[in-house]
C-alpha positions as CSV (number, residue, x, y, z in Angstrom):
1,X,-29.6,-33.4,2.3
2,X,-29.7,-35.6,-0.3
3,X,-30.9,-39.2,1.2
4,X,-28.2,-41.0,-1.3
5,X,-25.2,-39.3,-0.2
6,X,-26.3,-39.5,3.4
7,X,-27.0,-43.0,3.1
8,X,-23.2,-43.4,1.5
9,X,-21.7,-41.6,4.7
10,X,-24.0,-43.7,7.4
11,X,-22.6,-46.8,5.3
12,X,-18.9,-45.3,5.0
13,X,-19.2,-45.1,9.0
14,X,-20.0,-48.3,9.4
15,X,-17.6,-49.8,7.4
16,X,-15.0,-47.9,9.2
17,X,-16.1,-49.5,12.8
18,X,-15.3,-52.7,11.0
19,X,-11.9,-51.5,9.7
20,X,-13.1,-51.8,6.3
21,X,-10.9,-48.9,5.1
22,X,-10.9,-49.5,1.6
23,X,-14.4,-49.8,0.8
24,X,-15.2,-46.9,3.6
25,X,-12.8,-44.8,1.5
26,X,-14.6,-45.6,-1.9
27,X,-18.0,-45.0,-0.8
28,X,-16.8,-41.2,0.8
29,X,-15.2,-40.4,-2.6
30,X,-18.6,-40.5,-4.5
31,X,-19.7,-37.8,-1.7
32,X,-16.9,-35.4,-1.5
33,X,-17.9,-33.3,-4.2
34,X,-21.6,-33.1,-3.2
35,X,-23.2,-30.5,-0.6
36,X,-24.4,-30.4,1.9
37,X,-22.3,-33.7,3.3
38,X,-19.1,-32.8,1.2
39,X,-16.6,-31.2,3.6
40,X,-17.9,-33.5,6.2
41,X,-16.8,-36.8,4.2
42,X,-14.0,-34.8,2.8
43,X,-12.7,-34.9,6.7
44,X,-13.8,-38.4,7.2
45,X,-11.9,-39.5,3.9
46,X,-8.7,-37.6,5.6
47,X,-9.2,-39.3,8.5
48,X,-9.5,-42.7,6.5
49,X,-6.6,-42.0,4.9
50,X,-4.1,-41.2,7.7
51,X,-5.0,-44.5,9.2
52,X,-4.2,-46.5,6.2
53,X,-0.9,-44.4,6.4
54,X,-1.3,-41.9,3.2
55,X,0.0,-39.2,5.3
56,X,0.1,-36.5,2.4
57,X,-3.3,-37.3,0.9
58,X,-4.5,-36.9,4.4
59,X,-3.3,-33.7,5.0
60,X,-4.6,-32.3,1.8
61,X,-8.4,-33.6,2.4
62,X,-8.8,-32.6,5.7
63,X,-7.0,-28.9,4.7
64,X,-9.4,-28.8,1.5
65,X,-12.3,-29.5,4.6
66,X,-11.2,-26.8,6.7
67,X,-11.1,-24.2,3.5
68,X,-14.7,-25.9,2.6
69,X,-16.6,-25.4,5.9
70,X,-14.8,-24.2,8.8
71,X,-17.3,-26.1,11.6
72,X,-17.1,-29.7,11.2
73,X,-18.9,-32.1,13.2
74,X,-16.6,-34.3,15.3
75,X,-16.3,-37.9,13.9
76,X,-18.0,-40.9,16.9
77,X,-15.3,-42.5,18.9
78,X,-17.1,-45.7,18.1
79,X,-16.5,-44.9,14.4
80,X,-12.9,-44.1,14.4
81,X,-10.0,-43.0,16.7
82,X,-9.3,-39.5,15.7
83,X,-7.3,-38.8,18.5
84,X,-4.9,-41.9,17.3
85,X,-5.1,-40.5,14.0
86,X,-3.8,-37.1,15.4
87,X,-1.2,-38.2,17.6
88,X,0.2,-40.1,14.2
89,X,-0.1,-37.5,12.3
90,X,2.0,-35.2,14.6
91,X,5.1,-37.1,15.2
92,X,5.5,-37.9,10.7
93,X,4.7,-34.4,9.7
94,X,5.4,-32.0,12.6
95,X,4.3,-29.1,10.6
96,X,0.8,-29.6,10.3
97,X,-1.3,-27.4,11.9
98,X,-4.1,-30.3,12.5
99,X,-3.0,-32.3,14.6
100,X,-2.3,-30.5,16.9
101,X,-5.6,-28.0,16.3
102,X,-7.1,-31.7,17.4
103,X,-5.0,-32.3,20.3
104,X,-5.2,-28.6,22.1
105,X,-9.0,-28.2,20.9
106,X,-9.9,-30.8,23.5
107,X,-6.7,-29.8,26.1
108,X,-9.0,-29.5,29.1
109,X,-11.6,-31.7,31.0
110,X,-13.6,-29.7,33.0
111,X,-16.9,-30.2,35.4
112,X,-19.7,-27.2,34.7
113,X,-17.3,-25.2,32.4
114,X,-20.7,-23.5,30.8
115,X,-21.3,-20.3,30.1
116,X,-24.4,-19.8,32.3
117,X,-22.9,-22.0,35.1
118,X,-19.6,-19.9,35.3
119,X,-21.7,-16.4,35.0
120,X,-23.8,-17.9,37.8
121,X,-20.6,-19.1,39.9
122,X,-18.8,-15.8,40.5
123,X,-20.8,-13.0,38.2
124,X,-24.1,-13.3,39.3
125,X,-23.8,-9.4,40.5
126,X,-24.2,-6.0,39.5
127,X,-20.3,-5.3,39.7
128,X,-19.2,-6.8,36.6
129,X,-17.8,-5.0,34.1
130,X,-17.5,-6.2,30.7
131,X,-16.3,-5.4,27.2
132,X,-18.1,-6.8,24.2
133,X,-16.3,-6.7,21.2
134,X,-18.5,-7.3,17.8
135,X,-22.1,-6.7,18.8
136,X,-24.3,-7.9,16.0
137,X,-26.2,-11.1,15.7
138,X,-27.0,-13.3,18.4
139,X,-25.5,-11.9,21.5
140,X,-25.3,-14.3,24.3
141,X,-24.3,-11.2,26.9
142,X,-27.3,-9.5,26.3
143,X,-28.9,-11.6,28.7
144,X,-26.5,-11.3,31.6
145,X,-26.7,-7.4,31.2
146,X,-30.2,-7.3,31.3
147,X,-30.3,-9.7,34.3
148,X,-28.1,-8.9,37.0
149,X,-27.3,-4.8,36.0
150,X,-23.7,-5.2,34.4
151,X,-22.0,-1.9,33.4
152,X,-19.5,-2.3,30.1
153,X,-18.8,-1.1,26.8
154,X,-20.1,-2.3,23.4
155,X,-18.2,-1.7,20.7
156,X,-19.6,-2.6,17.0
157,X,-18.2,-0.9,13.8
158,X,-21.4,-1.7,11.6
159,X,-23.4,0.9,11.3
160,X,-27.0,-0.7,11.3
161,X,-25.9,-3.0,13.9
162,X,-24.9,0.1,16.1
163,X,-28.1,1.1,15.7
164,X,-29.6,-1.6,17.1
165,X,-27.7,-1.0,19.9
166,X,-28.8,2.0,20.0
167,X,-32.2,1.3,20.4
168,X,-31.4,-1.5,23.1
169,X,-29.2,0.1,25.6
170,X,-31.3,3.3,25.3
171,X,-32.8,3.1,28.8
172,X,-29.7,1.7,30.4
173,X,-26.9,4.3,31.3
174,X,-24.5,1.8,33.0
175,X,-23.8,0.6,28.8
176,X,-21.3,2.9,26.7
177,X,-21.3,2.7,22.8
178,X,-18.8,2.5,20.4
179,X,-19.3,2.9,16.7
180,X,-15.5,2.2,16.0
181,X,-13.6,-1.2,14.5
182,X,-10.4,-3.0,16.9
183,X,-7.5,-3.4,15.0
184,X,-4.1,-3.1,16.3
185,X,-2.0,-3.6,12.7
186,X,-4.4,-0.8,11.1
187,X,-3.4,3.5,12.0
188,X,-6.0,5.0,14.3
189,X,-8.2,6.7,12.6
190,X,-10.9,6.9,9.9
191,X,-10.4,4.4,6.9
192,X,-11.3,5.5,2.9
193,X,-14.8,3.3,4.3
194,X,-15.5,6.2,6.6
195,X,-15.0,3.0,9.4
196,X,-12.6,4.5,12.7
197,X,-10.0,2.3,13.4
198,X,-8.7,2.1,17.1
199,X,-6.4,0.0,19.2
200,X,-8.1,-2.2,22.1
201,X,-5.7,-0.5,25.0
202,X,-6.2,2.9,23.5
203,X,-10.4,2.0,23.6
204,X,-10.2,1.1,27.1
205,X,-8.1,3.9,28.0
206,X,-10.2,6.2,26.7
207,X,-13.5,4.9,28.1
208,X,-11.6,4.3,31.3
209,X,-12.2,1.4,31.5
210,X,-11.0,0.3,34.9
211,X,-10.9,-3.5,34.8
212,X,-12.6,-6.5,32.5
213,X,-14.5,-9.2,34.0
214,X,-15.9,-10.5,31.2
215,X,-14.7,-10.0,27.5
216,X,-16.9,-11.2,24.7
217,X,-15.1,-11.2,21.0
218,X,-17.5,-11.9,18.1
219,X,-16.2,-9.9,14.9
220,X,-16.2,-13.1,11.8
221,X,-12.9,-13.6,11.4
222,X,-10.8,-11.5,13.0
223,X,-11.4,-12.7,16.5
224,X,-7.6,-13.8,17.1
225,X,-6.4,-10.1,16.3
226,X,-8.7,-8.7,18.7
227,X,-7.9,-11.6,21.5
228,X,-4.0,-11.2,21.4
229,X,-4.3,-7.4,21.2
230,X,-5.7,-7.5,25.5
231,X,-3.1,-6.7,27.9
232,X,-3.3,-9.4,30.3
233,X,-0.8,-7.8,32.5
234,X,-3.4,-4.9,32.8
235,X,-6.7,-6.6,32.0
236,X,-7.2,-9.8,32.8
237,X,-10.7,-11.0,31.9
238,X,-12.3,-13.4,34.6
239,X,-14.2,-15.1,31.5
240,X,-13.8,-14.8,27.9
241,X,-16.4,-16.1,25.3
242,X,-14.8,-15.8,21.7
243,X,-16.2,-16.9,18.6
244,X,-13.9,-19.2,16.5
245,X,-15.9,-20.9,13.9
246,X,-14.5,-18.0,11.5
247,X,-10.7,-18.8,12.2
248,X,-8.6,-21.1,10.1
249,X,-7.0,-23.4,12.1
250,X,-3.4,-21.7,12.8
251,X,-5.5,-18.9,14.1
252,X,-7.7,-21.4,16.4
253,X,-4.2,-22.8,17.4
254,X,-2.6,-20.0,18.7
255,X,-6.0,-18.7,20.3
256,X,-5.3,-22.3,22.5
257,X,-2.0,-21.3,23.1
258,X,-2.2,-17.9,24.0
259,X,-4.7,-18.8,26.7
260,X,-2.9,-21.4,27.7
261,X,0.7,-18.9,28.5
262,X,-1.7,-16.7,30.5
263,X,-3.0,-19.6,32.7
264,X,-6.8,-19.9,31.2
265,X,-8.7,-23.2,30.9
266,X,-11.2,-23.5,27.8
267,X,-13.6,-25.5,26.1
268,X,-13.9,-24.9,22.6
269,X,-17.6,-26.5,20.9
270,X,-16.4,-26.2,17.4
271,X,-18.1,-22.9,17.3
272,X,-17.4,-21.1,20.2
273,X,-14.6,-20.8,23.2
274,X,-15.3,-20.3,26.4
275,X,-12.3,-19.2,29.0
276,X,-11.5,-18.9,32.4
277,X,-9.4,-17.8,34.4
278,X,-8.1,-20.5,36.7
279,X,-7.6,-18.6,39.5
280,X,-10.5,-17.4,39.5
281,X,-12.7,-20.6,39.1
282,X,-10.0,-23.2,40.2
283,X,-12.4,-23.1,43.7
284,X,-15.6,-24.3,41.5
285,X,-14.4,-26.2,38.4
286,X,-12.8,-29.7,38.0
287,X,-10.2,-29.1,35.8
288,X,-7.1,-31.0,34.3
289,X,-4.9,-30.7,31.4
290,X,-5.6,-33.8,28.9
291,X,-2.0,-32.5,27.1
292,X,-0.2,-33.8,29.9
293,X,-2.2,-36.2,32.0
294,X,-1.6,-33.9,35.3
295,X,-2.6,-31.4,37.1
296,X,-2.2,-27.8,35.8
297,X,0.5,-26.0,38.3
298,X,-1.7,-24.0,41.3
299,X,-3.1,-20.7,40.2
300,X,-2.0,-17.2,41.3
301,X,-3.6,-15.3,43.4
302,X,-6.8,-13.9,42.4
303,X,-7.0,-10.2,41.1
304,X,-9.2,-7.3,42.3
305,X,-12.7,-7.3,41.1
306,X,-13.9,-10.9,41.3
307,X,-13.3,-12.6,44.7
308,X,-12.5,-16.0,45.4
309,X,-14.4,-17.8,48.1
310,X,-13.6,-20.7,50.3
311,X,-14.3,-24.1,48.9
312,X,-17.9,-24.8,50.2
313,X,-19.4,-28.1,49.1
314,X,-19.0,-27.6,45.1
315,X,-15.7,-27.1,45.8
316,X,-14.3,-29.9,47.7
317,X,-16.5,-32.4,45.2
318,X,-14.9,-30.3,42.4
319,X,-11.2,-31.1,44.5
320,X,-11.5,-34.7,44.9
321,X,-13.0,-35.2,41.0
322,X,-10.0,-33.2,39.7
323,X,-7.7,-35.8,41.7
324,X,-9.7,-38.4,40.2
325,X,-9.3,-37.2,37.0
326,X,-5.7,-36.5,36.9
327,X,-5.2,-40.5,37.0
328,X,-7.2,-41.6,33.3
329,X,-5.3,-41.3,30.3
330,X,-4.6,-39.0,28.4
331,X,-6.7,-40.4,25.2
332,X,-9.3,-40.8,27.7
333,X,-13.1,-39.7,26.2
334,X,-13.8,-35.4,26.8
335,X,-16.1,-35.4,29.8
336,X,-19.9,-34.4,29.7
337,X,-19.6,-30.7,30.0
338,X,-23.2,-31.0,32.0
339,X,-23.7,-29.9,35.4
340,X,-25.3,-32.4,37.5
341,X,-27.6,-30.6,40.1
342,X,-25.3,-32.0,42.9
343,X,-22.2,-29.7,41.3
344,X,-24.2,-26.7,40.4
345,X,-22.5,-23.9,41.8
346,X,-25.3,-21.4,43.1
């Protein structure tokens, strides 16, 4: 990174803790056109913008951000309110898909809603059953499989990084392969690429599948497809980890909502969401809806396959923080997604 234009944004953040918007603003236009800090000050100069009330010009920088580099690094509180920036933003152009990417991005506060801390909590046995969709690259699952015995199905259309699969699942008969691509808006079949094209309820169907505990989505880009295509009326995933740093933001946004209808918490890093199922995890995690400022309404009943346990100690700490929590505001800080040792569920 170049040490000017770094400089520039350190002295752009600065000025904006003072409320110097003006000069903040001229010092980020001399960097937007620069990489590596570009899209970042881009999205700062948006941000800039909205709060000296240049609504339009705001919406285009922080779009041309997006388009630029779809992870951005979230802007310090102490620098600037993006939350008040968002909430603005929402009520004078209702349209916009930002605001309110910024407001459901951070929806829920949660205690220990990690991944290895919810894997630990309830699906720390051999009896899970997972589906991993997109197998190539880093593959956080890999670990769990190899640890506590899962049985599931892989499924990765590429063929070199099938054969990686290959070679790693070749001792282990409890994992299936599939060499195929989900796609629900493409006929079944084999494509003019040689590539077979299925639909996720006709996949599970015809590994008979009986039941997802965990679902893991990783295919660069067309994530969202693949999440909305899941029957939650005949699979309901007790976790789902889903990259999203590949999604535009209408495609993040409905991700938030569509776990949201089917009564899933989530924390989103920028990168990656991870979702639970409330009642499934309700017992163990502090959660509460930032979107409203109350609790979320009592979760069902749990299904087959993962069962719920009675509170224990976790629990009732995890109860009487969520009733704690329920009283901040809204605008109140995200938590520490940490797990202090005392709240560890084991």
């Amino acid at each position: 990174m170049s040490l000017i234009q770094d400089d520039r944004y350190r002295q752009a953040e600065w000025l904006l803790q003072q409320g110097e918007h003006a000069r903040a603003a001229a010092l980020l236009e001399l960097n937007v056109d620069d990489a590596p800090r570009g899209a970042q000050s881009l999205y700062l100069l948006g941000i800039t913008r909205l709060l000296q009330h240049r609504l339009d010009e705001a919406r285009v920088l922080i779009d041309r951000a997006f388009e630029v580099r779809r992870w951005l690094r979230d802007v310090p509180g102490s620098v600037v309110d993006v939350d008040r920036a968002a909430r603005l933003a929402s009520v004078t152009l209702p349209d916009w898909v930002w605001p309110r990417y910024e407001v459901e991005r951070k929806a829920f506060a949660a205690v220990g809603l990690t991944l290895p801390t919810v894997v630990r909590s309830r699906l720390s046995h051999a009896d899970v059953i997972f589906v991993q969709v997109g197998a190539h690259g880093d593959d956080p699952l890999h670990a769990f499989v190899a640890e506590y015995d899962w049985s599931g199905l892989c499924v990765e259309p590429l063929p070199n990084a099938y054969e990686r699969l290959i070679v790693r699942y070749a001792n282990n008969h409890r994992v299936r392969l599939a060499n195929v691509a989900v796609d629900e808006d493409v006929p079944p079949g084999p494509s003019v690429t040689g590539t077979e094209f299925v639909r996720f309820s006709a996949l599970c169907a015809s590994y008979a599948v009986p039941r997802i505990d965990f679902l893991q989505i990783a295919t660069q880009g067309d994530d969202y497809l693949v999440l909305r295509s899941v029957d939650f009326t005949r699979y309901r995933p007790a976790v789902i980890n889903m990259e999203m740093i590949c999604l535009p933001l209408a495609e993040r946004v409905l991700s938030f909502a569509l776990l949201r209808q089917h009564g899933y918490a989530y924390r989103f890093d920028g990168k990656d969401l991870l979702a639970v199922d409330r009642c499934v995890f309700d017992d163990d995690l502090c959660v509460v809806d930032r979107t409203h400022g109350t609790l979320l309404p009592a979760p069902p009943a749990s299904p087959a396959g993962i069962p719920r346990r009675g509170l224990g100690l976790a629990g009732l700490r995890a109860r009487f923080l969520r009733r704690a929590l329920a009283g901040r505001e809204t605008a109140a800080a995200p938590l520490d997604h940490s797990v202090p040792d005392e709240l560890s569920v084991r």
